[in-house]
N, C-alpha and C positions, 0 to 999 in steps of 0.2 A: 453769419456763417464764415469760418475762415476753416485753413486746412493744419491739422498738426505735422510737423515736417521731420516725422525722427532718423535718426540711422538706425543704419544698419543692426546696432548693438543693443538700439533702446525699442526695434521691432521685434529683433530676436523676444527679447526681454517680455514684450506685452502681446505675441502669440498673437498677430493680429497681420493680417495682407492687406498692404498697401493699394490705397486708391491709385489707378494708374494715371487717371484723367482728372482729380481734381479739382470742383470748380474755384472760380475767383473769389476773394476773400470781399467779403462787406464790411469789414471792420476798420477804423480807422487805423489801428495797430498791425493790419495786415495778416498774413497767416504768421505761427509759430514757429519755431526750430527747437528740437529738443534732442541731450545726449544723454547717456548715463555715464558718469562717474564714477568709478572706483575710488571711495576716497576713504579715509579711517576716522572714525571706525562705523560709519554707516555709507551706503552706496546715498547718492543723490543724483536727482535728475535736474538740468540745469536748462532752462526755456530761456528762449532768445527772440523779440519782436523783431518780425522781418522789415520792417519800415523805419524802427527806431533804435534796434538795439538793446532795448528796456529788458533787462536780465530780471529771472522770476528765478526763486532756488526752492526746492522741495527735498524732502527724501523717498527715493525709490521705495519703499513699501508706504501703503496707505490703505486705511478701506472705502476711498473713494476711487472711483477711475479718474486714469492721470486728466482727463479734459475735466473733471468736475473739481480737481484739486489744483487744475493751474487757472481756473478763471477764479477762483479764490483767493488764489496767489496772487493774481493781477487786481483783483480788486485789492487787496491789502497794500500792494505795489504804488498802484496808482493813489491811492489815500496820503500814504507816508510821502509821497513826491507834491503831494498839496494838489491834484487833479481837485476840480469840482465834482460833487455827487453825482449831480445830472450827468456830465460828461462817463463818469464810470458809471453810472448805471447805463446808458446808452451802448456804451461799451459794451459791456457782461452780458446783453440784452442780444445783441449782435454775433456776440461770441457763443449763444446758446447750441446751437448746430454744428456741430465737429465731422469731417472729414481727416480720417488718417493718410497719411502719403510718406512718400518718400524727401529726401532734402532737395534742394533744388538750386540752393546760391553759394558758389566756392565762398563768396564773400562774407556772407554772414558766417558760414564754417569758419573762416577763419579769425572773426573776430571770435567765437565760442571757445574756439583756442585759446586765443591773449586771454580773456573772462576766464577760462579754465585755470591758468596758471597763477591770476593773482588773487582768484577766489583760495588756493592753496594758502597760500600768504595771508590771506585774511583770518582763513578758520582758523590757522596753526598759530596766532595770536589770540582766539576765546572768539572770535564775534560770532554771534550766532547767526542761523541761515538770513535772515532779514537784513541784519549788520550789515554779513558781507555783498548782498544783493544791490543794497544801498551803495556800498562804497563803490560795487561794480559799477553803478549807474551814473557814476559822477566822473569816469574813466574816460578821455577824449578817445574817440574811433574816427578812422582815416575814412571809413566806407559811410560815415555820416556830414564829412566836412571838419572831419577832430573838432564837433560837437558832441556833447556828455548826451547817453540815453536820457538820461534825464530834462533836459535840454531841449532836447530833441521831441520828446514826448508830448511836455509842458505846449510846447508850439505848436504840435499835429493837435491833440485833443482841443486844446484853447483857442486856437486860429481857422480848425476846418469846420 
């Protein structure tokens, strides 16, 4: 169980009211944070691990709902960063039960910033959404110890 944690723009967006009371996340990974991007020439929604960092990139339309196409995403996430199977499948297992809310950490807001800006950087060079997820994940973050999500990840999954 963990909680989806979007703004403002990406509730507008998914037409849904926010849990006020949200329970605690069982997941290693913690709850999500999620924004929507205005970006060219498709909108994308940019997921942020609240524990780690570990950036997940999708595009804003899909015919899955966003919680069935972002534990996808993090299974895919976690594969390319070399996670073991058991550890993501425990994961994704955990992550089956979604709660929508509202954001709740300036912190993490503000690393989705920095991520937002050199994800720009990324695309506007060819990489595809995984490319740049990847290059985001190897980014040092101060609200991690300027440990890489990736990093970061590798240790929480592998050492708890």
């Amino acid at each position: 169980m963990f909680t989806l944690r979007c703004t403002r723009t990406l509730l507008k967006r998914l037409k849904v009211r926010p849990e006020p009371s949200p329970p605690a996340p069982n997941t290693k990974l913690g709850d999500w944070y999620a924004n929507l991007l205005y970006t060219k020439p498709q909108q994308l929604i940019l997921c942020v691990s609240e524990k780690t960092l570990l950036p997940v990139i999708m595009t804003a339309k899909g015919a899955e709902p966003i919680e069935v196409r972002l534990a996808a995403g993090v299974g895919d996430m976690l594969r390319a960063i070399g996670i073991a199977d058991a550890a993501i499948k425990a994961e994704l297992v955990a992550m089956s039960e979604v709660t929508i809310s509202t954001t709740a950490s300036r912190s993490v807001l503000g690393s989705m910033n920095d991520f937002t800006f050199m994800l720009d950087s990324h695309l506007s060079y060819g990489a595809s959404l995984s490319e740049a997820a990847l290059k985001l994940a190897d980014a040092p973050c101060s609200p991690i110890g300027m440990r890489s999500p990736r990093e970061a990840t590798i240790d929480r999954l592998n050492n708890h």
